[in-house]
C-alpha positions in Angstrom: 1.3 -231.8 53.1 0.6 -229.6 56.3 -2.3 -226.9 56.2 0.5 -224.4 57.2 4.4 -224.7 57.4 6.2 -222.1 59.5 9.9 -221.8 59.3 12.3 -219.9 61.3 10.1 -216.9 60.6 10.7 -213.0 62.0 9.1 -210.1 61.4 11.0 -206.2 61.9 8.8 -202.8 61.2 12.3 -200.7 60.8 14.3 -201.2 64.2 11.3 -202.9 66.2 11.7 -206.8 65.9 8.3 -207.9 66.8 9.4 -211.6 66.7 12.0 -214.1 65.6 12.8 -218.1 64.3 9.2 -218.9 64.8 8.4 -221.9 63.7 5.0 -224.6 64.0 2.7 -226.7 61.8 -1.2 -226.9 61.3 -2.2 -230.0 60.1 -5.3 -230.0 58.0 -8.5 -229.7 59.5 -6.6 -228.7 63.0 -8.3 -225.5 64.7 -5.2 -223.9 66.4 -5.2 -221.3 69.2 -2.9 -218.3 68.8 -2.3 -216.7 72.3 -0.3 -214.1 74.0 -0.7 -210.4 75.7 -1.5 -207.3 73.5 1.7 -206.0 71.6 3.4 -209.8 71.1 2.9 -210.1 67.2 -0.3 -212.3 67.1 -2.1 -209.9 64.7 1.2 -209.4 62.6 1.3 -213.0 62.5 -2.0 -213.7 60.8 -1.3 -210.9 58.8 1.5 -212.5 57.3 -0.2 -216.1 56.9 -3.0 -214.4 54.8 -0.6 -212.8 52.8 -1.5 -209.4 53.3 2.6 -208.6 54.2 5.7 -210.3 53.8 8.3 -211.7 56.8 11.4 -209.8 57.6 13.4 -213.8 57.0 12.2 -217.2 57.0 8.9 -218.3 55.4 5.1 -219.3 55.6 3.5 -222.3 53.0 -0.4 -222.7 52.8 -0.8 -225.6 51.5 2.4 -225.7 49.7 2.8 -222.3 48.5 3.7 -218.1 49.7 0.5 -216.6 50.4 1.9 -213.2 49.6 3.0 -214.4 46.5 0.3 -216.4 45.1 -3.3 -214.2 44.6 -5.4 -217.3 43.8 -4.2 -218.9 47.3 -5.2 -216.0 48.8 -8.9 -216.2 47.1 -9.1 -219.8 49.8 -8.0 -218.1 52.8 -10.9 -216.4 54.7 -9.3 -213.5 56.9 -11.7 -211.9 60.0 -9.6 -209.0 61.4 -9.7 -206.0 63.4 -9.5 -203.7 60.7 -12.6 -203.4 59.2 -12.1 -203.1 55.2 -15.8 -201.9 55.4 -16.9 -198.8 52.8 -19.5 -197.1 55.1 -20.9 -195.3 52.5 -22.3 -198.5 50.8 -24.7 -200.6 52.2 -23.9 -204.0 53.7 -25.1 -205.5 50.9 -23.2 -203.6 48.3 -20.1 -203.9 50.7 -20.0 -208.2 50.0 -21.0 -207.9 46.5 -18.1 -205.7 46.0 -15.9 -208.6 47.5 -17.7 -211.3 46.0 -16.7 -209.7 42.0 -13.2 -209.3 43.8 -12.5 -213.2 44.6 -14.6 -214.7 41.7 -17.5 -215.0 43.8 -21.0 -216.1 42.7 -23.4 -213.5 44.4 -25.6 -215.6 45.2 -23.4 -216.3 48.1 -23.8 -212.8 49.3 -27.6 -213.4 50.7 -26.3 -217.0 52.0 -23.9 -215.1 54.7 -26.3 -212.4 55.2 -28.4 -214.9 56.2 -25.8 -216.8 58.2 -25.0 -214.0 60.6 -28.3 -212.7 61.2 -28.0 -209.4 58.4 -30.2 -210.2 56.4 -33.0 -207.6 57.4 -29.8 -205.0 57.6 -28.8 -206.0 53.9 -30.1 -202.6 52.4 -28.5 -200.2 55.4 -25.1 -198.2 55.5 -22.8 -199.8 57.2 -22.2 -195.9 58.7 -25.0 -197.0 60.9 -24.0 -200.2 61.9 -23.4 -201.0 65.6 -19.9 -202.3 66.6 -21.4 -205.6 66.8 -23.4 -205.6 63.3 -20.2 -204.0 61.7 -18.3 -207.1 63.1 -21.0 -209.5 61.8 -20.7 -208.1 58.2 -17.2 -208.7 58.6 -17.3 -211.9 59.4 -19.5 -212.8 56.7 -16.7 -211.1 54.3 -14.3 -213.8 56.0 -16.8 -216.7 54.9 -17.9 -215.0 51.6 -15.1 -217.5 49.6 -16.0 -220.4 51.5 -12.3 -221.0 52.5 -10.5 -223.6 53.4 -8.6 -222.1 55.8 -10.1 -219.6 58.5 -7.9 -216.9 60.4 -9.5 -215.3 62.6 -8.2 -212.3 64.6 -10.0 -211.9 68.0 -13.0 -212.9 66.5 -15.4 -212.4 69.4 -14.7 -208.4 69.9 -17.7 -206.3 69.9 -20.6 -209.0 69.9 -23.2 -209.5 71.8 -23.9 -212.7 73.7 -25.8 -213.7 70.1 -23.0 -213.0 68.2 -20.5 -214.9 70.0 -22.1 -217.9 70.6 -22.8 -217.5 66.6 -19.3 -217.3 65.6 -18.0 -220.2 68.6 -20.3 -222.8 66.5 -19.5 -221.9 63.0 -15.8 -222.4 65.0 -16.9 -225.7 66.5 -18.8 -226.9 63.4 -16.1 -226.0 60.4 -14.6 -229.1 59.1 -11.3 -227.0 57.9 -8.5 -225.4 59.2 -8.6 -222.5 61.7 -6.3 -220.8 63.3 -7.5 -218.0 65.4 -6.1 -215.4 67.9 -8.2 -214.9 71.3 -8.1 -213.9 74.9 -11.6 -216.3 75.5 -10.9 -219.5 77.7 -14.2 -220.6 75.3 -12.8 -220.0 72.2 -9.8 -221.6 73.3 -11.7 -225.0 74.1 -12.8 -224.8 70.8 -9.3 -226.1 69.4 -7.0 -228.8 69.1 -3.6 -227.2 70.4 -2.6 -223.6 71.7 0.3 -221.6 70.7 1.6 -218.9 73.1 4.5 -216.2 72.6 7.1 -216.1 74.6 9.9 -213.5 74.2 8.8 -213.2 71.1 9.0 -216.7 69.6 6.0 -219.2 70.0 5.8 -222.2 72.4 3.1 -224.7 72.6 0.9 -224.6 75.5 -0.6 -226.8 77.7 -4.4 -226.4 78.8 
């Protein structure tokens, strides 16, 4: 069984088809590269293999089953986008406990990716004061907080410093799961197995 299945899938948002009959498989462990110019449907894409909506026809498996449908499927699926889904009025701290009680979370894994992206020392600040770069460091450690087995990561890179990046290229490099990720970075693209580009909005495969 494939990490992911994707089958003759489209997405519509009223009139606007954002992209139709795509179709491609991840094979466990495989770190796949989503590309394409700004506007193509990468980010509605993940969107809809994290379950957070559902496609206009066709479907999407993880592992088997509908992401959208299935909550605990959702609780292995670690999701990095460009919304934030950050309370600034809490601390960053309080932001990943609050996540951690949502997916069934020890909280003892809360200082363990504090730690991991360097936040550690910002732990007991607002995240109203956050730099765009610290802001996108708590989020990633949201993304890791359930130690998933599948990573999707959505321009993963935006806003770091050189720190941060090269942070978050190794943790790439290094993770012994799946990933699929959407960039514009020739580095991040090394990092995996096969690309995926869109093309009149369907998906091809891509040389490098």
């Amino acid at each position: 069984m494939p990490a992911i299945a994707v089958r003759n899938l489209s997405k519509k948002f009223g009139r606007k088809l954002v992209f139709k009959d795509v179709n491609f498989v991840v094979k466990r462990g495989e770190k796949v590269a989503i590309v394409g110019v700004n506007g193509s449907g990468k980010t509605t894409l993940l969107r809809i293999l994290s379950g957070q909506i559902k496609p206009s026809a066709g479907y999407v498996e993880i592992f088997g089953k509908n992401p959208y449908m299935d909550v605990e499927l959702r609780k292995k699926i670690g999701f990095l986008s460009h919304s934030s889904h950050l309370y600034r009025e809490l601390t960053a701290k309080e932001n990943l406990i609050f996540y951690a009680k949502l997916m069934g979370v020890d909280e003892s894994r809360v200082s363990e990716v504090l730690k991991l992206v360097n936040l550690w020392k910002a732990r007991n600040d607002l995240v109203r004061s956050f730099s765009k770069g610290m802001e996108q460091r708590l989020k990633i450690a949201k993304a890791l907080l359930n130690d998933p087995d599948i990573l999707i990561c959505d321009e993963p890179s935006d806003g770091l410093d050189v720190r941060g990046r090269e942070f978050i290229r190794n943790y790439i490099k290094n993770f012994n799961k799946t990933v699929i990720i959407s960039t514009h970075s020739e580095e991040e693209i090394r990092l995996c197995d096969r690309v995926l580009g869109f093309r009149d909005g369907s998906i091809v495969e891509l040389s490098r």
